[in-house]
C-alpha positions as CSV (number, residue, x, y, z in Angstrom):
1,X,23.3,-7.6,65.9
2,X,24.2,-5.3,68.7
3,X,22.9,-2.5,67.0
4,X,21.8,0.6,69.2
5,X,18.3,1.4,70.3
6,X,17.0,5.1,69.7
7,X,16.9,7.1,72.6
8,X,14.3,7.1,74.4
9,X,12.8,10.6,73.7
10,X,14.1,11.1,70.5
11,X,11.1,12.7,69.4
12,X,10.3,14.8,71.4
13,X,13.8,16.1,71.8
14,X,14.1,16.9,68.1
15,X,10.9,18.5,68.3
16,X,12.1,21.0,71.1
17,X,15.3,21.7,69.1
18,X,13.6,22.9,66.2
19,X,11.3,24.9,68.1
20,X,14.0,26.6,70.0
21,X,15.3,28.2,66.7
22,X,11.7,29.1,65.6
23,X,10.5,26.5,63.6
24,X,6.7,25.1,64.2
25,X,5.4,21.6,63.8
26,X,3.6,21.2,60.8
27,X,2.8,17.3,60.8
28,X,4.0,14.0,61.7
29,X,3.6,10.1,60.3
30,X,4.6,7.1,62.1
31,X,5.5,4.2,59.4
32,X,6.1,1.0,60.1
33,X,5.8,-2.2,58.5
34,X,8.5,-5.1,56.8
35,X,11.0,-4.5,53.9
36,X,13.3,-6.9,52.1
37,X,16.8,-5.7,52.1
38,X,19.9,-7.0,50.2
39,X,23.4,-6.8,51.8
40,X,24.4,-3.2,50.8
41,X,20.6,-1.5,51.8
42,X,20.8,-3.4,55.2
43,X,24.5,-2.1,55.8
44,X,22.9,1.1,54.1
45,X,20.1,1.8,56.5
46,X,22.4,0.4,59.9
47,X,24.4,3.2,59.0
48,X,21.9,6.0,59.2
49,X,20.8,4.5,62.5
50,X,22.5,5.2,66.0
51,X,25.4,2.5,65.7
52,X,26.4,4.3,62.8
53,X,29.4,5.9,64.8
54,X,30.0,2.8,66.5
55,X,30.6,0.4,64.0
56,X,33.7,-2.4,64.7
57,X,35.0,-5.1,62.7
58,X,33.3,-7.1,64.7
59,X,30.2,-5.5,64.2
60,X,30.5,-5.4,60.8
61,X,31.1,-9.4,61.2
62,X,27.6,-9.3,62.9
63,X,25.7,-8.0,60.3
64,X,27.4,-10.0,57.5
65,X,26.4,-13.2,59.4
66,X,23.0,-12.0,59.9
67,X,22.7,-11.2,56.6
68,X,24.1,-14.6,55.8
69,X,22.2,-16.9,57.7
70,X,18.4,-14.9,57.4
71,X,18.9,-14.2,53.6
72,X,16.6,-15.7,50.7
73,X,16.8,-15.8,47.1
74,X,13.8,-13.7,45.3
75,X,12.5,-14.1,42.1
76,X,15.0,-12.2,40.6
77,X,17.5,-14.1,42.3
78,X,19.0,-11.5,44.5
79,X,19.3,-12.1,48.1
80,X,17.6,-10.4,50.5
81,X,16.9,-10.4,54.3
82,X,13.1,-9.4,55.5
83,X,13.4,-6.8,58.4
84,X,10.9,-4.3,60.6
85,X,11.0,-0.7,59.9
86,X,9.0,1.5,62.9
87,X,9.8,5.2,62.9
88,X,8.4,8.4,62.5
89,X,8.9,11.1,59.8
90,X,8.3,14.9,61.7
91,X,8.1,17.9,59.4
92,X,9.0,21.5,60.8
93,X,8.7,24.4,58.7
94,X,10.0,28.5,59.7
95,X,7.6,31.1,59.4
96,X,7.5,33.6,56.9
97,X,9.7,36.9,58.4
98,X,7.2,39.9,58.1
């Protein structure tokens, strides 16, 4: 699809941000695991990925093709493509002023 890859240290980077301006790590989760996605949730969750301010007609094109070619009918009849999800949720939270 063309889509971008996460930078490398993402984590870790958001993590220093919010600690910079006080906040303190209160937990983290990694999930991961396979979802089934019609057309508008796969153009949904591209879009709140790094490509998002990349996107092209062409890329666009991509992902309608992909879409196209991997989808399958479920029992509902809607069309759906099976994809990965990996990421990892961090929570922050600011301490109480005193």
């Amino acid at each position: 699809l063309g889509v971008l890859d996460v930078a490398g240290n993402k984590r870790g980077a958001v993590a220093k941000a919010f600690v910079a301006v006080g906040f303190v790590a209160e937990a983290e989760e990694r999930v991961a695991g396979s979802m089934a996605l019609n057309l508008a949730d796969l153009r949904d969750v591209v879009g709140m990925g790094p490509s998002a301010f990349h996107g092209t007609e062409e890329s666009a094109a991509a992902l309608e093709t992909f879409f196209e070619t991997r989808a399958i009918a479920g029992e509902d009849g809607e069309r759906r493509v099976r994809v990965t999800k990996s990421f990892v949720v961090q929570c922050f939270r600011k301490p109480l002023e005193r």
